[in-house]
N, C-alpha and C positions, 0 to 999 in steps of 0.2 A: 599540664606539665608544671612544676616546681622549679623552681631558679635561687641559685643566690651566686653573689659574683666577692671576689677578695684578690688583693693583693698578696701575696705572700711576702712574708718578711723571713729572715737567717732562723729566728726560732723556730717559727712552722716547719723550715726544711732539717733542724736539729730533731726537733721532734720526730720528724717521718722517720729520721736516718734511725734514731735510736727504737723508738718502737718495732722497726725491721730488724733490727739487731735484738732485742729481745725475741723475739716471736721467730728467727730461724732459729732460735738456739732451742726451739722444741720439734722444728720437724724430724719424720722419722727419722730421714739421711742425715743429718744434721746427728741427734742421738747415736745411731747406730757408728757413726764414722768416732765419736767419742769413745764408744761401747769398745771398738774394734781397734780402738791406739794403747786404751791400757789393756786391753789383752798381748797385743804386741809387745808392749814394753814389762807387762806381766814373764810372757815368757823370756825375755831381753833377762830379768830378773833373775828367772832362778838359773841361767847359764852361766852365773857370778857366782852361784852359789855350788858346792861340794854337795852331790848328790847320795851321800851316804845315811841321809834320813830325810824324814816327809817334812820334819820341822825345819829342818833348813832349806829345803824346797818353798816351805807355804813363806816362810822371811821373804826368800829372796826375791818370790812372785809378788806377794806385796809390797816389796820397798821397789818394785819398779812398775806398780801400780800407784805407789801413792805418789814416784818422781813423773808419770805423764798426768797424773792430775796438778801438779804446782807447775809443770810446762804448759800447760791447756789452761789452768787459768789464770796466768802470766799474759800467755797470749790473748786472751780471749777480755782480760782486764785494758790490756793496752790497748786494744783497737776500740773497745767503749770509750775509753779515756781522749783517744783520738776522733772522735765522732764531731767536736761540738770546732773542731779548726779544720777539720777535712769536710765538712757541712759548709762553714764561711766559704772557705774560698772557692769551693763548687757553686755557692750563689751567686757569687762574685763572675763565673767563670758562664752561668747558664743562663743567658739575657732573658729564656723564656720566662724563666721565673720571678723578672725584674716586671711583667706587666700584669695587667689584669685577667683575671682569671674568671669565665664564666660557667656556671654550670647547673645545666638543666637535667630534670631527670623525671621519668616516670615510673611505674609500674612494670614496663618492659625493657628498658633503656639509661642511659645515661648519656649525655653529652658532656663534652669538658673542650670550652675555645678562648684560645686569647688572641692578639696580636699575632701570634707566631705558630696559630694552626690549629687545627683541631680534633677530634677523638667523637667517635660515634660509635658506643659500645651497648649490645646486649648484656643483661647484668650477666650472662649464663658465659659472655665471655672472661667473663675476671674468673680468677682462678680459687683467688680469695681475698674474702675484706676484713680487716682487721680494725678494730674498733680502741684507740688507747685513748687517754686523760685529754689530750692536748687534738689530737689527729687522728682521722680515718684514715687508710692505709686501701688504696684498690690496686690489687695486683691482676698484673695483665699475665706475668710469669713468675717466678720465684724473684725475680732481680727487677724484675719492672713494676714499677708501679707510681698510679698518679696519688697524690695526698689532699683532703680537705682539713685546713685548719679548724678545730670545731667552735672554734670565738669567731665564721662566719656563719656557723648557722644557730638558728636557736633551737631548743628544744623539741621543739614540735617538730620542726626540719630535718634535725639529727635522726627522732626516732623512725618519722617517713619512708627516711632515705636508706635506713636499714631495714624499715618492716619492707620495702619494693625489694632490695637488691635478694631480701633469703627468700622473698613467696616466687623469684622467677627461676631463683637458684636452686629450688631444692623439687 
């Protein structure tokens, strides 16, 4: 079994929060729900517009394709932008994250225990793991997930613990 143990500090959980926030922004549902507002506001579009030619039909569909893309990524801007003060105060707020963190792993498994409990998971139960600059990312569900800072592990650790979790996962 392999181990490394870490404290977590406000950027580790910055980091988790923002690599999740990138990486939903390519699931299918995630796309499709995109795919599916500017068509909505596509046809919102040409209901503004005088139906007595295709050119003012394709306007109209377009300028309310191109107003739910600067609403989408308004939104989508602001809640990134929100990540790194809604990350503090949830540390602030989630004692577990105030202590030490250990975690063991093999070829078949993973462990994750601190003070305030512990996790004994098959890698085939994560759903998926997600690998960014700062943090690995194990999701239990779309919304759940535990994170390894990667300045607690070294290289050789890092790539281990990816080569175990795809040879049980795939």
């Amino acid at each position: 079994m392999r181990s490394v143990s870490f404290i977590p500090v406000e950027a580790d959980l910055i980091a988790a929060y923002r690599l999740h926030f990138r990486t939903s922004l390519k699931w299918k549902r995630s796309v499709w729900s995109y795919a599916l507002g500017g068509l909505v506001f596509a046809l919102i579009g040409t209901l503004f517009t005088e139906w007595d030619s295709a050119g003012a039909i394709m306007v109209g569909a377009t300028l309310g394709f191109l107003f739910w893309s600067f609403v989408l990524a308004c939104i989508l801007a602001v809640n990134y932008i929100l990540i790194p003060p809604r990350s503090r105060r949830a540390f602030r707020q989630m004692k577990t994250l105030q202590s030490q963190t250990d975690i063991n792993w093999s070829p078949e498994r993973i462990q994750l225990q601190s003070a305030q409990g512990s996790s004994d998971l098959d890698w085939r139960d994560l759903v998926r793991i997600t690998h960014g600059r700062d943090v690995i990312l194990l999701f239990q569900s779309d919304y759940l997930f535990n994170f390894i800072p990667k300045r607690a592990l070294s290289d050789e650790q890092a790539t281990d613990l990816a080569k175990s979790a795809a040879a049980r996962r795939t």
